[in-house]
N, C-alpha and C positions, 0 to 999 in steps of 0.2 A: 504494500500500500504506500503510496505516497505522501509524505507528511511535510510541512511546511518547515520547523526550523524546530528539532531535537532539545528536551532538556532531559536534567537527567532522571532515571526511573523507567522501569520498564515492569510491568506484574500482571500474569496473567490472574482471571478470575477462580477461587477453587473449582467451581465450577464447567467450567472448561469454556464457556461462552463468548467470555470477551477477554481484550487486549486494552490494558491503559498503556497509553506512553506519555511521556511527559515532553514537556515544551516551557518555550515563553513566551509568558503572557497567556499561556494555555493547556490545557492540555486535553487530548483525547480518550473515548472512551471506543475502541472497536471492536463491533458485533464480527465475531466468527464464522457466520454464519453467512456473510457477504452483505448483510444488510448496511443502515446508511451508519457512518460515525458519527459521534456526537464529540461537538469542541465545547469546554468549561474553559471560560475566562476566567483571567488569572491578572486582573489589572495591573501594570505598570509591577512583576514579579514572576518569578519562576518556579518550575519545579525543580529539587535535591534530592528529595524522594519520596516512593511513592508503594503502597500497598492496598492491597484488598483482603476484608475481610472473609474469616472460614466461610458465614453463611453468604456470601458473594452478596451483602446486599452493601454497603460500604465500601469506599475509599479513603484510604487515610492518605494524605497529600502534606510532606516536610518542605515547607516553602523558603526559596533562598533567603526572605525576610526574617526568617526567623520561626515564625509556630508552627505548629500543625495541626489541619482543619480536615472534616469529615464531610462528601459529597455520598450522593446517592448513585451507585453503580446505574440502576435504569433509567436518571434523568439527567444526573448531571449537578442535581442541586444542592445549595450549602444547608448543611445542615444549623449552623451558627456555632457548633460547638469548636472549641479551639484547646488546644494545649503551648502553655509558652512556657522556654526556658532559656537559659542567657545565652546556649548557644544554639546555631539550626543544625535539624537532624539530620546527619551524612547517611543513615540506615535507622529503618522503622520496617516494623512487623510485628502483625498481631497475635499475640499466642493461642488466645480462644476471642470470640466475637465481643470479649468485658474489658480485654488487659492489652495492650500495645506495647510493645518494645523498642524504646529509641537509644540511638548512639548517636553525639552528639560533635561536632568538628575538634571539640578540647578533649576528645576520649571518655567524657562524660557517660555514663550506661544508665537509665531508668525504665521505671515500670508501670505503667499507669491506669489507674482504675478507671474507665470510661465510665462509670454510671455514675463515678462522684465526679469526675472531671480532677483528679489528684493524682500526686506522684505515690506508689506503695515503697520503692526502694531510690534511691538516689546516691551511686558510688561512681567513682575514678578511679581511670586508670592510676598505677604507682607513676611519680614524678618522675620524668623525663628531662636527660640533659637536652637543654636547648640546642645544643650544637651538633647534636646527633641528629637533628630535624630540621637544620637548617632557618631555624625559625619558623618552620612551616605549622600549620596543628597539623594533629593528629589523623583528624578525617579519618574515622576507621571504616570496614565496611562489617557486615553482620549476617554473622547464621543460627538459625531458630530450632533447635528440636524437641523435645518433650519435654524432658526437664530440664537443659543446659543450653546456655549460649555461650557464641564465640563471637569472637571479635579480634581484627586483623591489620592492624596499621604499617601502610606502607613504608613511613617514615621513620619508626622507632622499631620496625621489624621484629615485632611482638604479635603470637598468636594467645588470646587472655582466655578464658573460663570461666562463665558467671553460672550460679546456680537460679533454675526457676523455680526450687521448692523453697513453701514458704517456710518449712520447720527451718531450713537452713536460714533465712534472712532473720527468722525469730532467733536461734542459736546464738547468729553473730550479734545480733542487736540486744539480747541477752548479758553477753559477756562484759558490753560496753555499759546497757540501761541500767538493767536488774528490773528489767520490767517483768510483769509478769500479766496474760493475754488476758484479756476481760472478755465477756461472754458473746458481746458482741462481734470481737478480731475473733475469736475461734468459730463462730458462725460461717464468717465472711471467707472464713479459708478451710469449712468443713474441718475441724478441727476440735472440736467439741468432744469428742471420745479420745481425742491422744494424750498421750502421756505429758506429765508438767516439763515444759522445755524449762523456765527459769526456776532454781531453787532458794528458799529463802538464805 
């Protein structure tokens, strides 16, 4: 197909349907099926990156401005929800159709709950010599599987390992907080019958 002028992001539907690619000042959404594309404006901005949700009814769109916004896979249209953080996402992907995974141009990695519109986990890459990157960031890119992600910077030549389980985020945050879950965090993460992660 022929496309006007390339940004970056390319994600097919789970589904199997359609093809987003990204652009500036827009991006499209193409039916598989040979039918017609549909373009989403992206005024005076571009795409960085870009995903579809598992039940292909969403698009999550990391814009070079900075946040990332959610469009409807069969229209095109904003939803109005947004996620902002200090830096724009170089890699986004959703783990189930509630939780979003971004990595951020500073190495940044978070996790974010779409139905509160909040971050769940917020960690960094270890510091890096400057001179090793040339001043460059980080810019990683990002791979998603069930329960672990990775992440891969060109520049500081580090392949990283985050964990998706949440007993592991509560473990670490444990060691630091001494918190200990309330009825409602062990809901939110079916957790309600596991064993006490924090001890007094």
């Amino acid at each position: 197909t022929d496309h006007p002028t390339f940004g970056y992001g390319l994600a097919f539907s789970p589904d199997g349907r359609h093809l987003v690619v990204g652009g500036v000042n827009e991006f499209s959404i193409e039916p598989l099926d040979g039918g017609p594309s549909l373009t989403v404006p992206l005024k005076d901005d571009m795409t960085r990156s870009l995903t579809v949700s598992p039940d292909s009814k969403t698009v999550a769109v990391g814009l070079w401005s900075g946040p990332v916004r959610f469009f409807r896979l069969d229209t095109g249209e904003a939803t109005l929800d947004e996620l902002r953080q200090a830096e724009r996402a170089t890699a986004i992907a959703f783990r189930d159709n509630n939780i979003l995974v971004t990595v951020s141009a500073n190495g940044g990695f978070k996790l974010w709950d779409l139905v509160g519109l909040r971050s769940l986990s917020d960690q960094s890459l270890s510091s890096v010599d400057p001179g090793t990157t040339a001043g460059l960031p980080l810019t990683p890119t990002l791979g998603l599987g069930t329960d672990i992600a990775a992440t891969a910077s060109l520049f500081d030549g580090r392949l990283i390992r985050w964990s998706l389980n949440p007993t592991d985020w509560i473990r670490e945050g444990c060691a630091t907080h001494r918190h200990e879950l309330n009825d409602a965090e062990k809901d939110r993460f079916s957790l309600r019958a596991a064993p006490t992660v924090c001890s007094s």
